[in-house]
Jmol script that loads the backbone (N, CA, C; Angstrom):
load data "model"
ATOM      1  N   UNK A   1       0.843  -1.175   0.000  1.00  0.00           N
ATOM      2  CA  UNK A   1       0.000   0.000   0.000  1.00  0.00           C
ATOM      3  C   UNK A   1       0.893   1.244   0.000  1.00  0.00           C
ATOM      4  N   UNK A   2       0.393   2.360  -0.390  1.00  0.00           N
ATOM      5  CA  UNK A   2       1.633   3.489  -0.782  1.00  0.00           C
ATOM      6  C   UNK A   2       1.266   4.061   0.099  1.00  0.00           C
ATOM      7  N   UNK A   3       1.448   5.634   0.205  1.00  0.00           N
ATOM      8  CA  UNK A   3       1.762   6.233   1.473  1.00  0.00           C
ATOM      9  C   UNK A   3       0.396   7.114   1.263  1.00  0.00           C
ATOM     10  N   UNK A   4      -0.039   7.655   0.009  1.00  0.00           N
ATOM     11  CA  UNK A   4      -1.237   8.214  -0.320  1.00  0.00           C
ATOM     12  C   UNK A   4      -2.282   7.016   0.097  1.00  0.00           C
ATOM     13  N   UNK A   5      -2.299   5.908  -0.115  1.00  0.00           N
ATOM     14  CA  UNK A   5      -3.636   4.859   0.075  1.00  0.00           C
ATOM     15  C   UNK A   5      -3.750   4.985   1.660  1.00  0.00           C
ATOM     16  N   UNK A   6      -2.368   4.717   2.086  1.00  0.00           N
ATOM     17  CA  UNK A   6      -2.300   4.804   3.833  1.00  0.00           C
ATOM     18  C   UNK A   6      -3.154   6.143   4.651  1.00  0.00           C
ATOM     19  N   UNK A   7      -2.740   7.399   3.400  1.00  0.00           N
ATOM     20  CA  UNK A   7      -3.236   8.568   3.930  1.00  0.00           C
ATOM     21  C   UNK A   7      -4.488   8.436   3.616  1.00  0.00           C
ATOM     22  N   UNK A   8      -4.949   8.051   2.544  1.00  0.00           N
ATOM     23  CA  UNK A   8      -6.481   7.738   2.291  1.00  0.00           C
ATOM     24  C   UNK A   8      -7.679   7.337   3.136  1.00  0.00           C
ATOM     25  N   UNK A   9      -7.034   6.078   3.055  1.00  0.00           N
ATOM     26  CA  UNK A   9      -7.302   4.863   4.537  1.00  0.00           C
ATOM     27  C   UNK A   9      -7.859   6.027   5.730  1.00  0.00           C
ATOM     28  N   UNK A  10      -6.808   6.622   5.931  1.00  0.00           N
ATOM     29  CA  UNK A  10      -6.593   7.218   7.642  1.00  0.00           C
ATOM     30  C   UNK A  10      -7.492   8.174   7.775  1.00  0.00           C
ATOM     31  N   UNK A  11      -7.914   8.828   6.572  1.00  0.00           N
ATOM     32  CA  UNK A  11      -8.581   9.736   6.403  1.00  0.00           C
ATOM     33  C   UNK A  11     -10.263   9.248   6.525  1.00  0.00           C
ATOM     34  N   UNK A  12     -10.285   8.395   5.760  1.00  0.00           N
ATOM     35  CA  UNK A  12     -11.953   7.903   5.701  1.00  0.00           C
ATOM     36  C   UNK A  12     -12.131   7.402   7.336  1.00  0.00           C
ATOM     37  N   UNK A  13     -11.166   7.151   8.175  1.00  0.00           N
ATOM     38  CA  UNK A  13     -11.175   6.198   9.761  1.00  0.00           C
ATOM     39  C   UNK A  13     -11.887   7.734  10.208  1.00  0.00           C
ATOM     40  N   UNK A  14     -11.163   8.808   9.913  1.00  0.00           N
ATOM     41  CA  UNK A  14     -11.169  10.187  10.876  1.00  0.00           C
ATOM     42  C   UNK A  14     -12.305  11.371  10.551  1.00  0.00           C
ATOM     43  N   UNK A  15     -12.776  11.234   8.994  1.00  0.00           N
ATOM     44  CA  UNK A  15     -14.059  11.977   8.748  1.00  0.00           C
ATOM     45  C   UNK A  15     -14.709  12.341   9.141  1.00  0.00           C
ATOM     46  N   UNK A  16     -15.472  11.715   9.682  1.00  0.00           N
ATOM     47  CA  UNK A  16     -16.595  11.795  10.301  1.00  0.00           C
ATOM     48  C   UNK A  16     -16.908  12.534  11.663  1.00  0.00           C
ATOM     49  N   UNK A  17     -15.422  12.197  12.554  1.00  0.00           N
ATOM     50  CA  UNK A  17     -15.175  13.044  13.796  1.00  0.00           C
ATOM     51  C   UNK A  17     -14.770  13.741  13.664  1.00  0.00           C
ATOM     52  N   UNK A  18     -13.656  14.373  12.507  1.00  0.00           N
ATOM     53  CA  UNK A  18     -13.224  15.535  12.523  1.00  0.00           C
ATOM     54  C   UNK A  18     -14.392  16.531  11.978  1.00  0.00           C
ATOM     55  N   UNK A  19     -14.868  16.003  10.617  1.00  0.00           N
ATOM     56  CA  UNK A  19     -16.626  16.894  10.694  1.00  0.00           C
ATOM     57  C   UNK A  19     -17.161  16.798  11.511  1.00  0.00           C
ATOM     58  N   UNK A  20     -17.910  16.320  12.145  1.00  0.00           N
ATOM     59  CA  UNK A  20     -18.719  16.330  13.568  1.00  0.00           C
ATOM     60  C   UNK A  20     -18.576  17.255  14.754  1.00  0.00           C
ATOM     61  N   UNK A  21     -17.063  17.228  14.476  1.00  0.00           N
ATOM     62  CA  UNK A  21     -16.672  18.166  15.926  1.00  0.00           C
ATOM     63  C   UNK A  21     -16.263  19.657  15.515  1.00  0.00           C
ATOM     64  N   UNK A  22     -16.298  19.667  14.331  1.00  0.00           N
ATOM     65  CA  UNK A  22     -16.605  21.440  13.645  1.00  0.00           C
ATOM     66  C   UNK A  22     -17.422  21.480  12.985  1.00  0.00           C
ATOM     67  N   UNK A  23     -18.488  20.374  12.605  1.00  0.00           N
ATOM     68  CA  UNK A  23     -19.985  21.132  12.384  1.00  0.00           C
ATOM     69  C   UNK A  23     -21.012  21.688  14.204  1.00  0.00           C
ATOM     70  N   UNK A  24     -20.160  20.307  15.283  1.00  0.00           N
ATOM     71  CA  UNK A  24     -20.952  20.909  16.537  1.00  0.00           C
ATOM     72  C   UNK A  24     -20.848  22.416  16.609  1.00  0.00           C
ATOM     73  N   UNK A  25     -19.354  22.710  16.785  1.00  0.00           N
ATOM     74  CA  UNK A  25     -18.645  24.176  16.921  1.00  0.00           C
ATOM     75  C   UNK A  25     -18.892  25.314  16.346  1.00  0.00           C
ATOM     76  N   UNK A  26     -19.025  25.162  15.012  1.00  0.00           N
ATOM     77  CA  UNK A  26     -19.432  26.067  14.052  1.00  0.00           C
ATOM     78  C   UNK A  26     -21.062  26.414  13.621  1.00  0.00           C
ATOM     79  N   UNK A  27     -21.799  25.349  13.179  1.00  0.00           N
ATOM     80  CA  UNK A  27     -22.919  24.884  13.288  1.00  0.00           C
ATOM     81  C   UNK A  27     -23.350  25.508  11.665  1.00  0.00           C
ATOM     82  N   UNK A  28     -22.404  25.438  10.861  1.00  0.00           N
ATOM     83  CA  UNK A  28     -22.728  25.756   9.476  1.00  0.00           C
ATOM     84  C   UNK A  28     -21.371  24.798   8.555  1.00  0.00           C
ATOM     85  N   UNK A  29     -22.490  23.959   7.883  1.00  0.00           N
ATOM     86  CA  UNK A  29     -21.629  23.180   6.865  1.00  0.00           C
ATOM     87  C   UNK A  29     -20.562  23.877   6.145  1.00  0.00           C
ATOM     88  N   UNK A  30     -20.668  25.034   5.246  1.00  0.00           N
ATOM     89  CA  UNK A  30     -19.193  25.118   4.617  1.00  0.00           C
ATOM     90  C   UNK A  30     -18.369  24.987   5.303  1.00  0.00           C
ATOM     91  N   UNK A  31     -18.696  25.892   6.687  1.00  0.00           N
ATOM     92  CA  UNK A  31     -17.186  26.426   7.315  1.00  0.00           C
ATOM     93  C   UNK A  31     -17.002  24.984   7.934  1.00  0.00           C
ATOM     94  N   UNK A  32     -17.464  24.157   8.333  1.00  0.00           N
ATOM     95  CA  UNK A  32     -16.704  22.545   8.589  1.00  0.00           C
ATOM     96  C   UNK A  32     -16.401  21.804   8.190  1.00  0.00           C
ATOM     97  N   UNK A  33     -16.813  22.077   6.656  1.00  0.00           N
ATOM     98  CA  UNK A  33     -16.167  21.406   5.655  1.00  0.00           C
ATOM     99  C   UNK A  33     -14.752  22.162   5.315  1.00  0.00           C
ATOM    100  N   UNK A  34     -14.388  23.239   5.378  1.00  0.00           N
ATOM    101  CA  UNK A  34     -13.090  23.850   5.163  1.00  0.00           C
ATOM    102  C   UNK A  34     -12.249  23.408   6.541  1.00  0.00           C
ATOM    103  N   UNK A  35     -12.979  23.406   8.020  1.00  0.00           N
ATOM    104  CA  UNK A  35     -12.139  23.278   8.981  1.00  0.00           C
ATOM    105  C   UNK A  35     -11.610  22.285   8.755  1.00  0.00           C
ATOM    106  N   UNK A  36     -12.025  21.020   8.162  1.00  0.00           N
ATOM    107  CA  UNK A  36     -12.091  19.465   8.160  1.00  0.00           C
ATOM    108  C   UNK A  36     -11.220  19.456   7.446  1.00  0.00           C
ATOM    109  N   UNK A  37     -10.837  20.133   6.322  1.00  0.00           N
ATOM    110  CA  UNK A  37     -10.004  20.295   5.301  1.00  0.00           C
ATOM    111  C   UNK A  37      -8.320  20.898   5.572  1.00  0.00           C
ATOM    112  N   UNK A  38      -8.656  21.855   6.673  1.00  0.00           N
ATOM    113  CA  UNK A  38      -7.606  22.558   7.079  1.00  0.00           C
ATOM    114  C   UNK A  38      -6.765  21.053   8.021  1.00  0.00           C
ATOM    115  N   UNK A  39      -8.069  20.469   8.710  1.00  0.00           N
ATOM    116  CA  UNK A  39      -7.275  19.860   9.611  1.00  0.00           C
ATOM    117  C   UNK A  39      -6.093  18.093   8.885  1.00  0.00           C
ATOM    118  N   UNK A  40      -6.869  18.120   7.785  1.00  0.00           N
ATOM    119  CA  UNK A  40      -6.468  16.999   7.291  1.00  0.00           C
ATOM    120  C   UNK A  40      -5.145  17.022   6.234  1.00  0.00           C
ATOM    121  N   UNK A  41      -5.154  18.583   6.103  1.00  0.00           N
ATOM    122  CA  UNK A  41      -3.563  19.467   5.827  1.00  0.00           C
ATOM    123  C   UNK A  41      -2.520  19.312   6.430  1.00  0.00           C
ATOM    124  N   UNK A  42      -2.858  19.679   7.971  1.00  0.00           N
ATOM    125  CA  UNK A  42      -1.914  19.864   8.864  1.00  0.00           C
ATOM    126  C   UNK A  42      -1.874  18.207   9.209  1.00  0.00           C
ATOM    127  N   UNK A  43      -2.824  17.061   9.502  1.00  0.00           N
ATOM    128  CA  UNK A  43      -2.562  15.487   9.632  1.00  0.00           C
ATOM    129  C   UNK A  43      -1.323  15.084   8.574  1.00  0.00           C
ATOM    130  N   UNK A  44      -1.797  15.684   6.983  1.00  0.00           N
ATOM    131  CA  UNK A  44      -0.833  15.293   5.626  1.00  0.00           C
ATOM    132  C   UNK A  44       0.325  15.798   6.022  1.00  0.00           C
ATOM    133  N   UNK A  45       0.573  16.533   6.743  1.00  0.00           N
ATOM    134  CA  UNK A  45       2.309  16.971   6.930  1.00  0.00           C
ATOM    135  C   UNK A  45       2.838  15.992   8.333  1.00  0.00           C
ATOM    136  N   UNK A  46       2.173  15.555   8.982  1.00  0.00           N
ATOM    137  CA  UNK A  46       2.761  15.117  10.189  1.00  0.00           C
ATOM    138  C   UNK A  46       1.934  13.357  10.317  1.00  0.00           C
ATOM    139  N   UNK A  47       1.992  13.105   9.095  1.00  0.00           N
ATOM    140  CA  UNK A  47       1.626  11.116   8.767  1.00  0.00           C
ATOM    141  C   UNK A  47       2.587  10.887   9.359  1.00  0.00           C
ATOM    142  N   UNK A  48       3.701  10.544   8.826  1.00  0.00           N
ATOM    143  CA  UNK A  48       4.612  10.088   9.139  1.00  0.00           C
ATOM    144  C   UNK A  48       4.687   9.601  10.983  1.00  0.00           C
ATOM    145  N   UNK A  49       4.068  10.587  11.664  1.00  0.00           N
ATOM    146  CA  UNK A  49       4.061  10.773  13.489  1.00  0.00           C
ATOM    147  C   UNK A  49       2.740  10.014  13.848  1.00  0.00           C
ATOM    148  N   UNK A  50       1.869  10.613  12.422  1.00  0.00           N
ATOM    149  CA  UNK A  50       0.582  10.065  13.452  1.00  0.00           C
ATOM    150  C   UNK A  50      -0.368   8.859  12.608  1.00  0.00           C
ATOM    151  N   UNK A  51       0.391   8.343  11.503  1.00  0.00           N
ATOM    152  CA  UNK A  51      -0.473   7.264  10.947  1.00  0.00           C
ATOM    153  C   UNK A  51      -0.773   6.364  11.463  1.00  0.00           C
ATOM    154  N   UNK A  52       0.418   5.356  12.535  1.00  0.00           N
ATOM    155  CA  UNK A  52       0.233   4.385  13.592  1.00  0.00           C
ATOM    156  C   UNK A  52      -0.291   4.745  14.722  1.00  0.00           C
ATOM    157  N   UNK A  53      -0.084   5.978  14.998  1.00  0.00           N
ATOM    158  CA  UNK A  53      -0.668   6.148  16.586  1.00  0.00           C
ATOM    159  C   UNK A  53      -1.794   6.630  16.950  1.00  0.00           C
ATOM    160  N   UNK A  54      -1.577   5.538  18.429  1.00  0.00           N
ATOM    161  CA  UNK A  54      -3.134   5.229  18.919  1.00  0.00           C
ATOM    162  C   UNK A  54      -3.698   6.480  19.024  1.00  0.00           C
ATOM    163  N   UNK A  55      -2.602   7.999  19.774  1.00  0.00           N
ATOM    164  CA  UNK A  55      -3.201   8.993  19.478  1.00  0.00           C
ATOM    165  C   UNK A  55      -3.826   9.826  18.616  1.00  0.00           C
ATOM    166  N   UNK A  56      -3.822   9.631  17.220  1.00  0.00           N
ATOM    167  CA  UNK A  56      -4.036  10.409  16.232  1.00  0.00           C
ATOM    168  C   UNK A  56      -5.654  11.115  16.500  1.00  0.00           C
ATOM    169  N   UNK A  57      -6.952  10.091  17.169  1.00  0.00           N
ATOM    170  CA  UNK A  57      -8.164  10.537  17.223  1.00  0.00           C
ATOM    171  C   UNK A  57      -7.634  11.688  18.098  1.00  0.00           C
ATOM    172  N   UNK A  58      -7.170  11.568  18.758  1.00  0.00           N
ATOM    173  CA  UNK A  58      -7.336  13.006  20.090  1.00  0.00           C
ATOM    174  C   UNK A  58      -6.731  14.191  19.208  1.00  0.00           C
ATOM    175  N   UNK A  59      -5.309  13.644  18.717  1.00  0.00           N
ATOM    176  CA  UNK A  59      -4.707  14.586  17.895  1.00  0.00           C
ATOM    177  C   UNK A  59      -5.989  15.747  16.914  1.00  0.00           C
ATOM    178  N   UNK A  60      -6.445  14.634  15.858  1.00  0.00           N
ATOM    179  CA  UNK A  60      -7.424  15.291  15.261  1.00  0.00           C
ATOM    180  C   UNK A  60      -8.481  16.101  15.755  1.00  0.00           C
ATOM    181  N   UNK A  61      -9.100  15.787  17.188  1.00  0.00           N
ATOM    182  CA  UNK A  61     -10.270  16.375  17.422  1.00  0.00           C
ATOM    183  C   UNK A  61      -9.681  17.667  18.246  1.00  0.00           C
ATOM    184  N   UNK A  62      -8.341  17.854  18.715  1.00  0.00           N
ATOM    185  CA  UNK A  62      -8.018  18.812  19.320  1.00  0.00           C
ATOM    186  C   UNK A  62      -8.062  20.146  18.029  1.00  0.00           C
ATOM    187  N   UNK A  63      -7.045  19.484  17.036  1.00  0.00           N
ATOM    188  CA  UNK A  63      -7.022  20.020  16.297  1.00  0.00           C
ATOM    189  C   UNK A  63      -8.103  21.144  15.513  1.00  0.00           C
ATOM    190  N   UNK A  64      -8.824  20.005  14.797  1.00  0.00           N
ATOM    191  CA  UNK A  64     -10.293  20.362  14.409  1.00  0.00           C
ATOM    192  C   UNK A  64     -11.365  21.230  15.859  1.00  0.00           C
ATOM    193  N   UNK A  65     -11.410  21.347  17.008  1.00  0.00           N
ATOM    194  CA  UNK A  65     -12.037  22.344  17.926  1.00  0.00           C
ATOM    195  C   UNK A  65     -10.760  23.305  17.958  1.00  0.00           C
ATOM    196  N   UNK A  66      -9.755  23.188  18.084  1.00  0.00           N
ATOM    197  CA  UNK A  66      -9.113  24.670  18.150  1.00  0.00           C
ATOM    198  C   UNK A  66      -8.919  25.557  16.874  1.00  0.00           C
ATOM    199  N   UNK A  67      -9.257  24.848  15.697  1.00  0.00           N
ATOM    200  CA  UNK A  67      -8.999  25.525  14.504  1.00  0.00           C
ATOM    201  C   UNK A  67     -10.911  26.173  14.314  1.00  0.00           C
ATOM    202  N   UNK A  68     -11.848  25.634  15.147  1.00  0.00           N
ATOM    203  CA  UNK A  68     -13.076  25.918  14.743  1.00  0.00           C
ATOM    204  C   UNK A  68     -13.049  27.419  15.782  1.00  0.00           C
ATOM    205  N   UNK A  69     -13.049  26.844  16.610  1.00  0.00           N
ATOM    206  CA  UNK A  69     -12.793  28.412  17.864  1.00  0.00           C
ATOM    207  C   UNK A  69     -11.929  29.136  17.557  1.00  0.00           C
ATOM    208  N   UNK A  70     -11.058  29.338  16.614  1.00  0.00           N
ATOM    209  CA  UNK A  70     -10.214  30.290  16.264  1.00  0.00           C
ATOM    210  C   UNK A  70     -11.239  30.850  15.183  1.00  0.00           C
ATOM    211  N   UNK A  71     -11.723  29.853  14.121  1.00  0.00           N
ATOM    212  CA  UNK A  71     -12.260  30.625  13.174  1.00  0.00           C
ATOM    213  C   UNK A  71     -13.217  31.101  13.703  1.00  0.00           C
TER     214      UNK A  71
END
end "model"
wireframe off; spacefill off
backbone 0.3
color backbone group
């Protein structure tokens, strides 16, 4: 599997919570669809740290609520 399928993979596992937890926050679809987007930017630069680890859900949802409360 290549490193894009891996990122793929990891991505469809995390969807759903990373939308979820900036549509709660925000409470308007575009902007959680861009947060979701922002956050899966900043995941694509730091795979390498967080593709295996068990942490990555916390990682993401921190992520995705502090990038929603900023916006």
């Amino acid at each position: 599997m290549t490193e894009a399928q891996q990122f793929e993979a990891f991505m469809r596992n995390y969807q759903n919570m990373v939308f979820s937890t900036a549509m709660r926050l925000l409470a308007n679809q575009a902007e959680a669809e861009d947060i979701s987007q922002e956050v899966f930017l900043k995941a694509y630069e730091r795979f390498g740290e967080l593709g295996q680890s068990p942490t990555a859900g916390g990682w993401l949802r921190k992520v995705a609520t502090n990038l929603s409360l900023n916006h």
